[in-house]
SEROLUM-720051 format. One line per field, with one value per residue (C-alpha): residue in one letter; x, y, z. Coordinates in Angstrom, 1 decimal, always signed. Layout:
N
residu (A, ...)
u (X, ...)
v (Y, ...)
w (Z, ...)
***
This chain:
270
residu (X, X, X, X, X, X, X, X, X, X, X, X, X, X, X, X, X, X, X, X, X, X, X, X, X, X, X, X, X, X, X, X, X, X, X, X, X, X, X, X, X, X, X, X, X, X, X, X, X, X, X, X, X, X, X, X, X, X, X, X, X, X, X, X, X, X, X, X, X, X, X, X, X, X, X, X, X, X, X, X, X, X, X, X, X, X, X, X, X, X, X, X, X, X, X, X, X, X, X, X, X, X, X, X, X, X, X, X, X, X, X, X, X, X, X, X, X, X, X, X, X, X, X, X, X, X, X, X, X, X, X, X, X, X, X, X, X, X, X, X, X, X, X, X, X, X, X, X, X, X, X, X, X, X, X, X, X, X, X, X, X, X, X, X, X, X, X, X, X, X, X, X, X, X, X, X, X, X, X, X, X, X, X, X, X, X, X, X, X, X, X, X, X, X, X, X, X, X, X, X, X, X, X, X, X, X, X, X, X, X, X, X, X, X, X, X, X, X, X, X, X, X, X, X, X, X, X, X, X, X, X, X, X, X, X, X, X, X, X, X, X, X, X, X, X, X, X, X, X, X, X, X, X, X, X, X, X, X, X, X, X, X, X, X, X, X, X, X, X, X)
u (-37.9, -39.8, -42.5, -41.6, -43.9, -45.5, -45.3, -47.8, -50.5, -53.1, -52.2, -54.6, -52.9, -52.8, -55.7, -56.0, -54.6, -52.8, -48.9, -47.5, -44.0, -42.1, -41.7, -45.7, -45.4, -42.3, -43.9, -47.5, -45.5, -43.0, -45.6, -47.2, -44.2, -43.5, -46.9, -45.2, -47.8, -44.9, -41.6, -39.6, -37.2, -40.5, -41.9, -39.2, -40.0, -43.5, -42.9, -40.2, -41.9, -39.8, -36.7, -33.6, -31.1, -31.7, -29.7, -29.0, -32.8, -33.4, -30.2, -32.2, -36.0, -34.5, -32.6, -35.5, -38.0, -35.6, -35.9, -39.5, -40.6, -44.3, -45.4, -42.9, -44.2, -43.5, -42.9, -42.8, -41.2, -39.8, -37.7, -39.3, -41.4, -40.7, -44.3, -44.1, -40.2, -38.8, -36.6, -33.1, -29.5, -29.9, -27.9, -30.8, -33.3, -32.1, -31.6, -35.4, -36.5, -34.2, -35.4, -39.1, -39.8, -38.4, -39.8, -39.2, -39.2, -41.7, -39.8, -36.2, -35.9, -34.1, -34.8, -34.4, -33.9, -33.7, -32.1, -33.2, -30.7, -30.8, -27.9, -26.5, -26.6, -29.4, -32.1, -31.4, -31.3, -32.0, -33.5, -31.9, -32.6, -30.0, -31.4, -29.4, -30.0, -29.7, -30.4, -33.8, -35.5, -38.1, -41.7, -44.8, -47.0, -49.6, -48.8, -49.7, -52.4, -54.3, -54.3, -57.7, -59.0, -61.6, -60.1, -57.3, -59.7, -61.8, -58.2, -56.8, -60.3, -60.6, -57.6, -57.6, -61.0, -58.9, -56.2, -58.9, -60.8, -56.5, -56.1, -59.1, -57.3, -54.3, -55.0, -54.6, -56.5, -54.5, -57.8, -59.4, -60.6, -57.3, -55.0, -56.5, -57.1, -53.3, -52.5, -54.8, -53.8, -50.2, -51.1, -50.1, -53.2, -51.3, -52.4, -50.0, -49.1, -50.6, -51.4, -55.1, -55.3, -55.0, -58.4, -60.3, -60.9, -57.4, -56.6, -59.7, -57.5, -54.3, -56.0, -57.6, -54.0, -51.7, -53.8, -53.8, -50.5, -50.1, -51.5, -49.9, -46.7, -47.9, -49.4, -45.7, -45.0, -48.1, -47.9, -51.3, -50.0, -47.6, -49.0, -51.0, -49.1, -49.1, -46.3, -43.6, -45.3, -48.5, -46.5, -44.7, -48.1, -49.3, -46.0, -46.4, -49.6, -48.6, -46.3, -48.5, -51.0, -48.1, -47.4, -51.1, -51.5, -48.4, -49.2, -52.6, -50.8, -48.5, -50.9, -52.8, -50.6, -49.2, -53.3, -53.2, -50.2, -51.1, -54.5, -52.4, -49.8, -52.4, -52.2, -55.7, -58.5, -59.7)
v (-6.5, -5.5, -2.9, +0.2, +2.4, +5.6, +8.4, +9.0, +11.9, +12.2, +14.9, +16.1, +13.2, +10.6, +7.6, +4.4, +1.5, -1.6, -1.6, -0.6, -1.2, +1.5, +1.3, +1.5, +4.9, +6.2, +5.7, +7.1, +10.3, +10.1, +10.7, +13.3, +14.7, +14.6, +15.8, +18.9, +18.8, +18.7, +18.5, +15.9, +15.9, +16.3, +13.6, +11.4, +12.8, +11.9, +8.4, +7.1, +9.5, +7.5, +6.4, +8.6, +8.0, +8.1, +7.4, +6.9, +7.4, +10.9, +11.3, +8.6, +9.9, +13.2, +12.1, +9.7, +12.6, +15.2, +13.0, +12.3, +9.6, +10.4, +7.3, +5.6, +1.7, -0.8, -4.8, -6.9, -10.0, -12.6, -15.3, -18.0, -15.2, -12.2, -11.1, -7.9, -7.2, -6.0, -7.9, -6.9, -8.8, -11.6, -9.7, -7.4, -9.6, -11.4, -8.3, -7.0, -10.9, -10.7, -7.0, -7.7, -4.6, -2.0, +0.5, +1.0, +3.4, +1.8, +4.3, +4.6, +0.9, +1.1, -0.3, +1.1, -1.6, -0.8, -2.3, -1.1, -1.3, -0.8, +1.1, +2.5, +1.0, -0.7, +1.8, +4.4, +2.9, +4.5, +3.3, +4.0, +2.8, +2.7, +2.4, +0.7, +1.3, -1.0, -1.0, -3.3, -3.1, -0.8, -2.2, -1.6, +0.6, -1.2, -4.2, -2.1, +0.0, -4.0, -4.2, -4.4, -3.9, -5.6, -8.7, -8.0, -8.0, -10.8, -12.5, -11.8, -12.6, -16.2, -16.9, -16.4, -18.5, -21.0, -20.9, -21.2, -24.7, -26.0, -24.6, -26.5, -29.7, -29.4, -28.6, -26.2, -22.8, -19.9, -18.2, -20.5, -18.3, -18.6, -18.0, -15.6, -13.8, -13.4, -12.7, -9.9, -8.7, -8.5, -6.6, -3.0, -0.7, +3.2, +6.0, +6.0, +9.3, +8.9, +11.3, +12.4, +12.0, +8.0, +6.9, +5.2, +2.0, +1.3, +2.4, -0.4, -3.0, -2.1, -2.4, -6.1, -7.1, -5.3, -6.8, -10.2, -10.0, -9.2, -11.9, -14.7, -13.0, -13.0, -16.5, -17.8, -17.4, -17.9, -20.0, -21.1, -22.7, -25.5, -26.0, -29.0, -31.9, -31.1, -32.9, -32.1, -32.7, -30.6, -27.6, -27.4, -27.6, -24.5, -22.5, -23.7, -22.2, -18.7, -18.0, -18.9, -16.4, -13.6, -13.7, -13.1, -10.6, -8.6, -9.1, -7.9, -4.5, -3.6, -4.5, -2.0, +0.4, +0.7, +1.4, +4.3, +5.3, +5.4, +6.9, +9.8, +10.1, +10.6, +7.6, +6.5, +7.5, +6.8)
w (+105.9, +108.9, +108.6, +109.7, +112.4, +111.8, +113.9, +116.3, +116.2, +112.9, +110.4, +107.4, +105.6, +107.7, +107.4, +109.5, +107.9, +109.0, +108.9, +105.7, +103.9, +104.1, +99.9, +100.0, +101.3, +99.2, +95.9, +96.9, +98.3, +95.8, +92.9, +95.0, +94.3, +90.6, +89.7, +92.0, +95.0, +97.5, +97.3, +97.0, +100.6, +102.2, +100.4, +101.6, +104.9, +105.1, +103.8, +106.6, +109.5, +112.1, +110.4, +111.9, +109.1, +105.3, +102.8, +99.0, +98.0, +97.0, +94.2, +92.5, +92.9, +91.8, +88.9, +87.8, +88.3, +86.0, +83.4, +82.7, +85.5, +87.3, +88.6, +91.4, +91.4, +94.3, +94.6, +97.1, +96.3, +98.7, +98.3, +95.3, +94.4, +92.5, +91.4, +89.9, +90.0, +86.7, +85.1, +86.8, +87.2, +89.9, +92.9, +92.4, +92.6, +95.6, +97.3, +96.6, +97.5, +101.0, +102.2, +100.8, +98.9, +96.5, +94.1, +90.7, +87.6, +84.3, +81.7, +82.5, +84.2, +87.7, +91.2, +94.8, +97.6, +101.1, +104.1, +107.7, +110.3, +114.2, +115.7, +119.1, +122.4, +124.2, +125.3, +122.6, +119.5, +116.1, +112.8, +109.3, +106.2, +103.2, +99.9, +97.1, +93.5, +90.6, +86.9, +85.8, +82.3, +81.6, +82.2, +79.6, +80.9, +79.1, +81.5, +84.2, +83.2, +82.5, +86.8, +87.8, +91.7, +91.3, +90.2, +92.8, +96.0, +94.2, +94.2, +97.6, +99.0, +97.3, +98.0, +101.8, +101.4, +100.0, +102.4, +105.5, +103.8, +103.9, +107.3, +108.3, +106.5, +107.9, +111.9, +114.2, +111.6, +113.1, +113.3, +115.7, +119.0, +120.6, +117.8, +116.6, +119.5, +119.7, +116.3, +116.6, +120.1, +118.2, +115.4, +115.4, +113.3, +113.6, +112.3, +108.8, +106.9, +103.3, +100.7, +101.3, +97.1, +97.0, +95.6, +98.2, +96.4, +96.4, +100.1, +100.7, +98.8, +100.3, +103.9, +103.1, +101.7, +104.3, +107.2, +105.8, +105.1, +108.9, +110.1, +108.0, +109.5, +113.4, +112.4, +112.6, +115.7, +117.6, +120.2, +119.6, +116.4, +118.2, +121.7, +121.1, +120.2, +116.4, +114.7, +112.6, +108.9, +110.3, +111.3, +108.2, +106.2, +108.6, +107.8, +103.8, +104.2, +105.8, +103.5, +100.7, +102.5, +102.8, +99.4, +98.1, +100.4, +99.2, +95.7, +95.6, +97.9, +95.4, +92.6, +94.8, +95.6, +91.8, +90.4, +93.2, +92.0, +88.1, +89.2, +90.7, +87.7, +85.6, +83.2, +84.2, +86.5, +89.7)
***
């Protein structure tokens, strides 16, 4: 699912961080919310700044936070992978694996998926984002009060170690000079809208992870990538190896995003 912007101009929230999911922000916000700092439409608000049209998400977060949920957690599985979904009927999974992301309730079970759309003509088009809910199992909160950040960034960061040493194997590393130079003339750093309470540790994590998982994304498409006579078998290693690097980077985010969001339930500290 593509990531969706923030809107422009720094609040007393907002932090500088790469490109976020759009579930990222809901369930930071979201549990903001529960614990009865802000309420919940403007929590919705602050999460998709520059989405026009909303729909089918805050029934749900209401409903889950009447009876007893504090802590909205995220996942962003893709296709192959579904690290850190709960377990859910199968056109649930595919639909969280297809749009990227979701967010999810430990206690009651139950997922949120979103699709984003693009609608009106050319030249004045609008975002919206409908979310669609779907029963999963509940989720131990033992199992996720045992997620360490240390051992996540030790993770993320051996693992993009790894990736570079079979970049280097394989031909054409998309962060020689020129490719990299235009991955990271393509990558977008805004000024994002989060709650001012996330625990800076994890914020660190989440900006590691987010901007890898950036880069394997613009990595791609770079032309840099296929200009030079590299053959078929060689590119496909290269795009093996992206999406092996874009889904380390969004596990160790959620992984991140869902200690933050524990730390500011209150089931453990910072």
């Amino acid at each position: 699912m593509p990531r969706v912007p923030g809107r422009a101009g720094r609040t007393p929230y907002d932090d500088e961080v790469p490109e976020l999911p759009a579930c990222v922000r809901v369930a930071l916000w979201t549990t903001i919310a529960w614990r009865g700092d802000i309420a919940l439409p403007d929590a919705i608000e602050r999460s998709l700044p520059d989405v026009d049209h909303v729909t089918g998400i805050a029934p749900t977060l209401q409903a889950w936070g009447d009876i007893g949920e504090r802590a909205l957690l995220v996942a962003l599985p893709r296709p192959g992978c579904l690290d850190g979904l709960p377990r859910c009927a199968p056109d649930a999974a595919g639909h969280a694996a297809q749009a990227g992301e979701c967010v999810h309730v430990a206690g009651a079970g139950g997922v949120l998926v979103p699709t984003l759309t693009e609608y009106g003509p050319d030249g004045d088009t609008g975002v919206r984002i409908d979310w669609t809910g779907y029963d999963a199992e509940p989720t131990p909160r033992h199992r996720l009060e045992m997620l360490d950040l240390r051992q996540t960034e030790r993770e993320l960061l051996d693992r993009m170690r790894h990736h570079s040493e079979q970049f280097e194997s394989a031909g054409g590393h998309p962060w020689e000079r020129e490719a990299r130079a235009e991955a990271e003339a393509g990558l977008r750093h805004s000024l994002w809208g989060l709650p001012e309470q996330v625990p800076d540790k994890a914020l660190h994590v989440m900006a590691i992870a987010a901007g890898a998982a950036q880069l394997a994304d613009r990595g791609r498409s770079l032309t840099g990538l296929g200009s030079h006579g590299v053959d078929a078998t060689t590119a496909g290693r290269r795009e093996q190896l992206l999406r092996s690097l874009g889904s380390d980077a969004d596990r160790a985010l959620a992984e991140a995003t869902n200690v933050a969001v524990m730390v500011l339930a209150g089931w453990r500290s910072a």
